[in-house]
N, C-alpha and C positions, 0 to 999 in steps of 0.2 A: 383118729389122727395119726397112732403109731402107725398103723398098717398103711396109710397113703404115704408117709415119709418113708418109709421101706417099698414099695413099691416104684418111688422116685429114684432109690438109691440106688435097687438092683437096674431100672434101665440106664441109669448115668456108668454104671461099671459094665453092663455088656456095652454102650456104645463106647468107654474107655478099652477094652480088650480090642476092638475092632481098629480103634485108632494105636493101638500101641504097637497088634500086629503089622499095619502097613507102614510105621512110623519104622522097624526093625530091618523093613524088607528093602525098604528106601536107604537106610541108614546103611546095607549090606551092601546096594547099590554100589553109594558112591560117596567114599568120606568125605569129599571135597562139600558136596549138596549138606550133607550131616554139619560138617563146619558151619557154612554159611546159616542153615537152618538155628543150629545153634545159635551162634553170634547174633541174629536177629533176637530169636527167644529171650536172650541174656538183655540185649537191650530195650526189649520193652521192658523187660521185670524189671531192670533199672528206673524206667522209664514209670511204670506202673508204682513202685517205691516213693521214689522221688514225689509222682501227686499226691500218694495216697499221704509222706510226709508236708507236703504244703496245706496239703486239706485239713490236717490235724492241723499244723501250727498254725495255720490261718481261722480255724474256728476255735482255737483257744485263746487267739489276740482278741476277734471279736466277742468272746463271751466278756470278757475283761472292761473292753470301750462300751458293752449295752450295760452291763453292771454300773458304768462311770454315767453316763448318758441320762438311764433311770433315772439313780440317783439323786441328779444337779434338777431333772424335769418334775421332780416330784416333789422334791422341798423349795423350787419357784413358787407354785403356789401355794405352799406353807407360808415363804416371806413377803409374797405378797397379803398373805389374810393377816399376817402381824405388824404390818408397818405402824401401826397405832399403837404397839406396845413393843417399845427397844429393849424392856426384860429380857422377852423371850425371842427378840427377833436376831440377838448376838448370839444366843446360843445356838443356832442354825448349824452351821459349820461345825463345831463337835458335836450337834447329833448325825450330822452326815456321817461322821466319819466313825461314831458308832453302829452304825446301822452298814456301813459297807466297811470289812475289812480288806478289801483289792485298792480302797482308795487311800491314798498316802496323804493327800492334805486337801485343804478347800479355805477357800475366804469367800468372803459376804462383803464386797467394794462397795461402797456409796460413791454415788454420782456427784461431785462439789455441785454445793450448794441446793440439792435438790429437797431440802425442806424437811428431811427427814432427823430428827434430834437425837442422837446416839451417840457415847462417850468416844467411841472408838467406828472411826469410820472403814476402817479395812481388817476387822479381826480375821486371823488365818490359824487354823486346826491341823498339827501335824502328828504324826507318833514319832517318839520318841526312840532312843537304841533299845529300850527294853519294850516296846510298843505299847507306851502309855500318850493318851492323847494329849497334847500341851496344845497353849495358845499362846499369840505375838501378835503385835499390830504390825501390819505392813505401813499404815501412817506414819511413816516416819521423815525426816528430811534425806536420809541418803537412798530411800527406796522410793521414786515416784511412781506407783502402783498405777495412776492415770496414763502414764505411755507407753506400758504394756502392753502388746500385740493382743493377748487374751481379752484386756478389760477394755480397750476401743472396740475391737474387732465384737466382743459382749455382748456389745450394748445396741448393737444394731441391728444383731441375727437374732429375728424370734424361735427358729429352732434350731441355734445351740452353733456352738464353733469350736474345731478342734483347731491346738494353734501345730505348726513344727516342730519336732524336738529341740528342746533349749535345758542349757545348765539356769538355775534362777539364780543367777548370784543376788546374796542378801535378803530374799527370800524365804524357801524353800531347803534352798542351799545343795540340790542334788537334778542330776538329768531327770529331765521330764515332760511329759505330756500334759495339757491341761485343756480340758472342756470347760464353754464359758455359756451362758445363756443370761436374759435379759432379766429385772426381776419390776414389773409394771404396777404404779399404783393405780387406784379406782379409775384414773384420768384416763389413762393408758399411758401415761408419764414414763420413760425409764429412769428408775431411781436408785439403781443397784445391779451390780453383776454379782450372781452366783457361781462360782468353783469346783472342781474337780480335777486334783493331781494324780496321775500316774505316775508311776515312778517307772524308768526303764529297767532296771537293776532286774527284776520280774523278766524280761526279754532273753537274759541270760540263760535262762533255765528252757526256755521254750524253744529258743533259737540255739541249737547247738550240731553234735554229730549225727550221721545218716546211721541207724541200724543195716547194719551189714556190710558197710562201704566203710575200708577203718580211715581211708584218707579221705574221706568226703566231708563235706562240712557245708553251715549254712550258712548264709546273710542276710540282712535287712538295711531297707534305704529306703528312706524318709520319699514323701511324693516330688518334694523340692530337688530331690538326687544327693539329699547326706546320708554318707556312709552311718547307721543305727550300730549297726552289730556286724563283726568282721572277724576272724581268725587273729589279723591283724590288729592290735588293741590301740595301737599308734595314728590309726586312723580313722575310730570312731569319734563321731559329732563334729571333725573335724575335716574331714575329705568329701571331694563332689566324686559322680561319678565320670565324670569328662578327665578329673586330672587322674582316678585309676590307670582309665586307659596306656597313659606315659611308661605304668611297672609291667603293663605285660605285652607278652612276646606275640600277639598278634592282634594289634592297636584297631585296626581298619574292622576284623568281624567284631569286637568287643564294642566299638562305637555306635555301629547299627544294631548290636543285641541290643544296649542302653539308652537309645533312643526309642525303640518300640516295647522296653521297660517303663520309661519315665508316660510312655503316651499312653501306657494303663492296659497295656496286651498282656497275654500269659502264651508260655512257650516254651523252647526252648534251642541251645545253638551248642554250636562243636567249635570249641577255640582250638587250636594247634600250637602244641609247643614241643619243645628241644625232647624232654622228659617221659613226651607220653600227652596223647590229647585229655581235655577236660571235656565234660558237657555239662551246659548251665541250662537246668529247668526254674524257671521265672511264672508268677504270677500274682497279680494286685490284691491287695487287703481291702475289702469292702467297706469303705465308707473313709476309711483315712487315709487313701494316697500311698500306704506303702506299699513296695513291690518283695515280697519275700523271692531268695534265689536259694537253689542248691546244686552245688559244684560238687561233680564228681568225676572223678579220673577214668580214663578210659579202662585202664589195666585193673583199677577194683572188679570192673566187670566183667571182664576176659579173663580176671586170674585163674579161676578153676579151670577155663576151655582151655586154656595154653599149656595145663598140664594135661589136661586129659587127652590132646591130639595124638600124642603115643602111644595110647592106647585106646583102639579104637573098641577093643567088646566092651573095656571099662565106659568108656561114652556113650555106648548102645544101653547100656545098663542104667546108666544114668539117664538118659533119654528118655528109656520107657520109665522109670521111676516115677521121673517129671511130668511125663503127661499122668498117668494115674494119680498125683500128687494135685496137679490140675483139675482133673476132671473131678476129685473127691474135695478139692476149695470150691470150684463150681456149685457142685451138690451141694454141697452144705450149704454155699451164698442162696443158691436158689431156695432150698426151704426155709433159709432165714428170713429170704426176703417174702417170702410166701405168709411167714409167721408177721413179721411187720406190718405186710398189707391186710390180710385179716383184722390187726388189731389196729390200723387207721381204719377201718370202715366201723369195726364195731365202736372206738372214740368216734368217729364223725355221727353215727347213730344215736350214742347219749350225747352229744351235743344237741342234735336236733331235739331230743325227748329233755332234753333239761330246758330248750331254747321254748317249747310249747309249754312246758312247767312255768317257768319265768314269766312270759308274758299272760298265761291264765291268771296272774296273779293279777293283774294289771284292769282294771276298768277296760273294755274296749265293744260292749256298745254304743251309739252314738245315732240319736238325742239320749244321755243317760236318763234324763227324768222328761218323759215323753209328755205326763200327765202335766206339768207344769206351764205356764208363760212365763215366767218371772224372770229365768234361765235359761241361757242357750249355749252350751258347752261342747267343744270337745278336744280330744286329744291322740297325741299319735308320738309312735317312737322308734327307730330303725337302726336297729342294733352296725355297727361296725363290723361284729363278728358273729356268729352261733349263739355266742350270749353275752350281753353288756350288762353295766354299769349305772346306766342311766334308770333313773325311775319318778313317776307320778302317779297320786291315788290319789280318790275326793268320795266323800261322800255327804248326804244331808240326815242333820240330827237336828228337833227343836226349831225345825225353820234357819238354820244355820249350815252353811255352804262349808266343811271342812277340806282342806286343798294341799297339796305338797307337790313339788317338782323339787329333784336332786342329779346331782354327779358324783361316782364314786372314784377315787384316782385308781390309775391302773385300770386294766384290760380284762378281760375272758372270766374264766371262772372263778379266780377270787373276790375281783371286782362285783358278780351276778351273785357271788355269797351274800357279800354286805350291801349291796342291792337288796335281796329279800330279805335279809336281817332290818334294814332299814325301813322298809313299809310295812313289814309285820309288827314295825315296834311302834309306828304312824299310828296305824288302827286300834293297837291294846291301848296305848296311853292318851290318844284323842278320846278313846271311848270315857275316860274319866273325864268325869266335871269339876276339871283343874284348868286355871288361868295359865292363858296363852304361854307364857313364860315359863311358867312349871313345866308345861308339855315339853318345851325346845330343849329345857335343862335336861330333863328327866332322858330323852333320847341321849343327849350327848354324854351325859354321864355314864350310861349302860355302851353306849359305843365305844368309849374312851380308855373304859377296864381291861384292861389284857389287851391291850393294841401294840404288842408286841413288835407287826408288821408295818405299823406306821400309816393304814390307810383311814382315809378319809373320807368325809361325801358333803360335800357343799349343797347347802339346802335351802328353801322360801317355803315358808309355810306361812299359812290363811286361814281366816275366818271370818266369813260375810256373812252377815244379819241380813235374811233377804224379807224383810219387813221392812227395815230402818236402811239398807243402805251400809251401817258402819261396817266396815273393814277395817280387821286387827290384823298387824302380820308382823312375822319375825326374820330378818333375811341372815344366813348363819354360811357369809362367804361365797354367795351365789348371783350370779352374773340377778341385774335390778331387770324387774318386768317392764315392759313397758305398758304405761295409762292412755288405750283411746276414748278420749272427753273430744272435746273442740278444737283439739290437736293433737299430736302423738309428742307424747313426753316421757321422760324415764322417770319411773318414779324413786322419789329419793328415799333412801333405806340406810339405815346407820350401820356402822363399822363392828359385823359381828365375824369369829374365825370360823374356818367352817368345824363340822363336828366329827367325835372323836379324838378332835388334836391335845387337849387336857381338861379334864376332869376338873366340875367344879368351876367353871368359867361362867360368870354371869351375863346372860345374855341379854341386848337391849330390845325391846317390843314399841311396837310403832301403830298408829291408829290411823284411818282419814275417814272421807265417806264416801261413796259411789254412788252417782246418783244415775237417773233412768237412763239408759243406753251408752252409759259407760262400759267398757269393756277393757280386760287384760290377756295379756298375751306374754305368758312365761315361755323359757326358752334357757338351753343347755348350750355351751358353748360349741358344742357340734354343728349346730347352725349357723355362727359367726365365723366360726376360724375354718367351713371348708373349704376345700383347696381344690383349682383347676389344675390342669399341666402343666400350666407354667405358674404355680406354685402360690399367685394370685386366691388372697382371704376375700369368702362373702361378702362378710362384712356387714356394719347396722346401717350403712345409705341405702344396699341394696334391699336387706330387710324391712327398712321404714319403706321405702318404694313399693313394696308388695302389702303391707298392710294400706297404706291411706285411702286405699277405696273399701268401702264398707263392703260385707258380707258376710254370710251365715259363719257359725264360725268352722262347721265341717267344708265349707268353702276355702274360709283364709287356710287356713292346714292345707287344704290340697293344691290350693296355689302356691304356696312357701314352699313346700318340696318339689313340685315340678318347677319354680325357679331355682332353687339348689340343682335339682339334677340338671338341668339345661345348663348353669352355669359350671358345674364340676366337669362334664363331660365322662369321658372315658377315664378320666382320674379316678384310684381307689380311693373308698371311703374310707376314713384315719380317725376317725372318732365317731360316736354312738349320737343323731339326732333325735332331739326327745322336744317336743311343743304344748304347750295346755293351754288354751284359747279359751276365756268365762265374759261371756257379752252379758250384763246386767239390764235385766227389764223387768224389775220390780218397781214398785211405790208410779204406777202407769195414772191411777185419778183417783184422785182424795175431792173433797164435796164438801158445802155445808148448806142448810134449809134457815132460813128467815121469815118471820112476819112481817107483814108491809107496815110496819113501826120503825121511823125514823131513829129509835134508840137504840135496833138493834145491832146498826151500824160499828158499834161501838166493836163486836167480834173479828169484823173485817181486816182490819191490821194484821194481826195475830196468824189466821188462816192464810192472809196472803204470803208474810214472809217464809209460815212452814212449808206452804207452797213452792213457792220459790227456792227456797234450800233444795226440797226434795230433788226439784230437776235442773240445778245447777243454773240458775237467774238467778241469785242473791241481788247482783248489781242494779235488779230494772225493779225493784220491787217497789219501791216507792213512786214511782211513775206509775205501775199497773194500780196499785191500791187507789191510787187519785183516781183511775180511770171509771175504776170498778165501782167508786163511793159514789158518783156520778150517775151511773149505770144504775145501780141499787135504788139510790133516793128517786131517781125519773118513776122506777117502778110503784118503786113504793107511795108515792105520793098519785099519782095518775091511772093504773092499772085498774084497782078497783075502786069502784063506786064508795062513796065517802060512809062512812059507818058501818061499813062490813069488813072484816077481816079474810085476808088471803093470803098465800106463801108464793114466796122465789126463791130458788133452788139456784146456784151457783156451782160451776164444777170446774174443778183443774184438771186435766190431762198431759202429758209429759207426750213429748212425740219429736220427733226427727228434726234439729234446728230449732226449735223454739217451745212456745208453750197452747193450750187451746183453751182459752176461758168460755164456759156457756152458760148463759145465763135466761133462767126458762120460770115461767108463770102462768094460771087461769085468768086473765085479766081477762079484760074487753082489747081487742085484736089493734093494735098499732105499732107501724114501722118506723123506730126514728131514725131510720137512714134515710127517709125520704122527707125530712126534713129540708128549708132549705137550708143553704150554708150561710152560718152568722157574720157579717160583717162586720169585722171588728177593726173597720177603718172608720167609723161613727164613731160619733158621740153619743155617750151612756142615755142622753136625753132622748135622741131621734131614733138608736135602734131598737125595734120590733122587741117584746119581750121572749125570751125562749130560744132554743138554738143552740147556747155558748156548749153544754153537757154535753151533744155529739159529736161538737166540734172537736173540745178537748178529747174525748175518746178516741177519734180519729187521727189525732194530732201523736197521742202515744202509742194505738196499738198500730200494725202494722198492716192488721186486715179487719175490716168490721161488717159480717154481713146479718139479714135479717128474715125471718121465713114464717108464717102461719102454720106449727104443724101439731094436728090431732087436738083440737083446742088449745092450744098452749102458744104462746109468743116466746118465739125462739132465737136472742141476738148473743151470735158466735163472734170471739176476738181473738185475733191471732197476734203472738209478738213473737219475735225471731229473738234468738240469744246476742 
């Protein structure tokens, strides 16, 4: 590595020798060309200053506004997972302002009357002159925190709003900036705006003199055109940039700089005055409308050239200095930037190698249990970046379907830590034979310990008896599954926070049952909130839409992401899609065997309502049992020859829209669909004996047909849900 930087270096100095000779011979030429050459040089290096000065100040304003940004985006849903507990959902705002010290204060506004119960509807977190953090209600009668540009403007931008610079009088009580965002309960209700103050006092220090220019200086102006930060002190938060124009001496170019200022250009222009021209280098702050400028005098530039025109060897000297001074920043920039790209490709490499790590972790064959019917699973997830956040694992123990889908907040490799921290602690503590509850405590407990960072991972975890049906499940701050039964519904999951936010948090555990071809469809909010060009969320109409037609479930999966991508277009992806798709087809036919004895009737009830339960008819059960007893006794009394004993065999099967009753025997061979149909417009006296039993049959199921097959009398009933 030493030896190719020295070999770079010695050809950047023989091609500097080369240019410095002709640079000498020129300059002997003709001072006049030397001057002008100069003068150029002088002004780009101004020119070269001046951006390389805005490029600093402008990614030190913005490290500041993502610091504020984070912040406000990451403890929304904090106060959205604690709205059910106003304890901890006041103290939001001082731990903001703990966890960020760039931000100067924050409130937690409640929306009037949005149902929310808390002593103090606008608590606000400031530091103090010795920078200890203090609290104030903005509730008060001289502070109407509701017609605040921040808290309208809030409540309507899901991501996020920066307002103007404003003094907060009665507030705050100092110039400042404030990011607001929305803060949604379950409903998607806005029920609160969460805060973030800058403070500009911080601007001072950023926005100030040009190194090397002693009469240069800087500015900043709001996108609106107020004067931020100025030389002039008389004129910050208080002057536009149209009424500057009035103080200087060349009104007409100053009006056209300020106009292709305020319409978000970067440049730069030559004012003319009495004293000596200025030049103003201008360009926009990314994301907030400001336009930073840096005004500098002609003569800062020219001072050295104006001494040195008297002496012209001393300028040749200077000259060549310059360019070997050039060419050896060159050099250098060149191997530096040689050392940067090497060491983006070797990070873009363990990304990739950490990106194949991460997801190996991950289940990702599919049918995972080939050998199975019972189960039709699968899953899939597409990171945002190199590596996400997002994760799901399942596996089966004891005839039990163990399951998890999560979100971690935040992005890239911290987020893909606690990602694998988070499935790794799935697996050790599912592997104990501890109740549901335990398992959810026991992760959030160990997540919660030294969470110094403040991150989180909203979670649904499951456990399906794929015998019985029961599903047990814990939902801990994670967007609710959806249930397809005989519609697609959400299923309702109780008000748990997500995990790692505090230790020791008791969480609530929820049962139902699933019966045959029910199926669920988990899902990360990267499928709901993504976003086209024209900034247009998915959304769950479009997602119900792609579900309500049945399909395998490695079908629904590949249909939901190529509606995603169809609908995002050319938009970047902005968050990690993660889906787990479990279609339930267990508990398919349950059965019971009879003797043709009228007493044994007596079991039928019982078989039919578990039946019934099993595949989601509870409601018709009492109709099919009438049908069935019907059905039974014909057998039983008629089938076989009197004095002999023989069996009927009854079987329930579960299947698509309704249910299949079949009921089979060795009797002597008779059809009673071909019965005729009983006239039950008679009288009890004059109608024919026999009949009424197919009738009713027919009357409750839905299909009744009848067949001879392999000795056995074979009569199928169908009843639809």
């Amino acid at each position: 590595m030493v030896k190719e930087q020295f070999k770079q270096i010695r050809k950047f100095v023989g091609t500097g020798f080369g240019l410095v000779f002709v640079a000498s011979v020129t300059i002997a030429a003709s001072s006049l060309i030397q001057y002008m050459y100069s003068a150029r040089g002088l002004r780009e290096e101004a020119t070269k200053i001046a951006e390389g000065e805005l490029k600093s100040n402008r990614l030190e304003i913005m490290n500041i506004i993502d610091l504020a940004q984070s912040a406000v985006k990451n403890n929304v849903s904090v106060a959205a997972s604690l709205l059910d507990y106003p304890e901890y959902l006041l103290k939001i705002p001082s731990l903001l302002l703990a966890k960020n010290p760039d931000v100067a204060g924050s409130t937690l506004a409640f929306v009037p009357d949005c149902g929310i119960k808390v002593y103090d509807k606008a608590p606000y977190a400031f530091r103090d002159g010795e920078g200890n953090i203090q609290t104030i209600s903005l509730d008060t009668e001289s502070y109407d925190y509701t017609s605040k540009d921040w808290f309208i403007e809030g409540t309507k931008r899901l991501s996020g709003y920066w307002t103007e610079p404003y003094v907060d009088e009665g507030g705050g009580e100092f110039a400042m900036l404030t990011f607001s965002m929305p803060v949604k309960d379950k409903d998607g209700k806005t029920v609160a705006v969460l805060t973030a103050d800058i403070s500009l006092e911080w601007l001072t220090g950023v926005i100030g003199q040009v190194d090397g220019y002693p009469n240069a200086y800087s500015t900043l102006t709001s996108g609106a055109g107020i004067v931020m930060v100025s030389p002039i002190k008389s004129m910050e938060m208080k002057t536009h940039l149209s009424e500057v124009s009035k103080y200087v001496e060349d009104p007409e170019n100053f009006s056209a700089m300020a106009e292709k200022m305020l319409a978000g250009e970067s440049g730069s222009a030559v004012l003319k005055q009495k004293n000596g021209n200025i030049i103003v280098y201008y360009a926009p702050v990314e994301r907030t409308g400001w336009i930073m400028g840096i005004v500098v005098p002609e003569k800062d530039i020219f001072k050295g050239l104006n001494k040195l025109k008297a002496i012209v060897a001393t300028l040749q000297i200077l000259g060549m200095l310059m360019i070997l001074l050039i060419l050896a920043y060159v050099a250098r920039e060149q191997i530096r930037f040689k050392k940067v790209n090497d060491n983006k490709l070797k990070m873009e490499q363990d990304l990739h190698i950490a990106s194949t790590i991460q997801m190996s972790m991950l289940p990702k064959t599919f049918p995972p249990f080939p050998d199975r019917h019972d189960i039709d699973m699968s899953a899939s997830i597409v990171p945002a970046k190199e590596v996400g956040g997002d994760l799901y694992d399942f596996f089966i123990r004891d005839e039990k379907l163990y399951f998890c889908i999560g979100d971690v907040s935040g992005k890239g490799v911290p987020a893909a830590l606690v990602m694998a921290m988070t499935r790794s602690m799935f697996r050790t503590v599912a592997a104990q034979h501890i109740p549901l509850k335990k398992i959810v405590e026991t992760i959030n407990d160990a997540m919660a310990q030294g969470n110094d960072v403040n991150m989180f991972v909203t979670f649904f975890y499951g456990i399906l008896d794929m015998q019985t049906g029961e599903f047990q499940f814990c939902n801990a701050g994670h967007n609710a599954p959806l249930l397809l039964s005989d519609k697609i519904r959400v299923l309702p999951v109780e008000s748990n926070i997500a995990l790692g936010l505090f230790e020791g948090f008791e969480f609530k555990t929820q049962s139902t049952r699933l019966h045959y071809d029910d199926a669920l469809f988990l899902y990360t909010d990267g499928v709901t909130e993504a976003e086209n060009e024209q900034k247009e969320l998915f959304g769950e109409k479009r997602m119900d839409a792609v579900l309500h037609t049945r399909r395998t479930a490695e079908e629904h999966l590949a249909t939901m992401q190529k509606a995603i991508s169809d609908f995002v277009g050319e938009a970047p992806q902005s968050d990690d899609i993660t889906m787990l798709f479990i279609h339930y087809l267990g508990c398919r036919e349950v059965s019971i065997t009879f003797d043709n004895q009228i007493a044994q009737l007596e079991a039928l009830p019982g078989f039919v309502e578990d039946a019934c339960s099993k595949f989601g008819i509870e409601d018709k059960a009492a109709g099919i049992n009438l049908a069935l007893e019907e059905a039974l006794a014909n057998v039983m009394l008629y089938a076989y020859p009197e004095g002999t004993t023989g069996t009927v065999t009854l079987k329930a099967r579960g299947m698509e829209g309704g249910m299949e009753f079949i009921l089979s025997d060795e009797g002597k061979p008779f059809d009673p669909t071909a019965a005729p149909e009983a006239d039950i417009s008679m009288d009890v006296d004059e109608r024919p004996i026999g009949g009424l039993g197919i009738f009713l049959v027919r009357q409750i199921m839905d299909s009744v047909s009848y067949e001879y097959r392999d000795g056995h009398n074979v009569l199928t009933m169908i009843i639809n849900k």
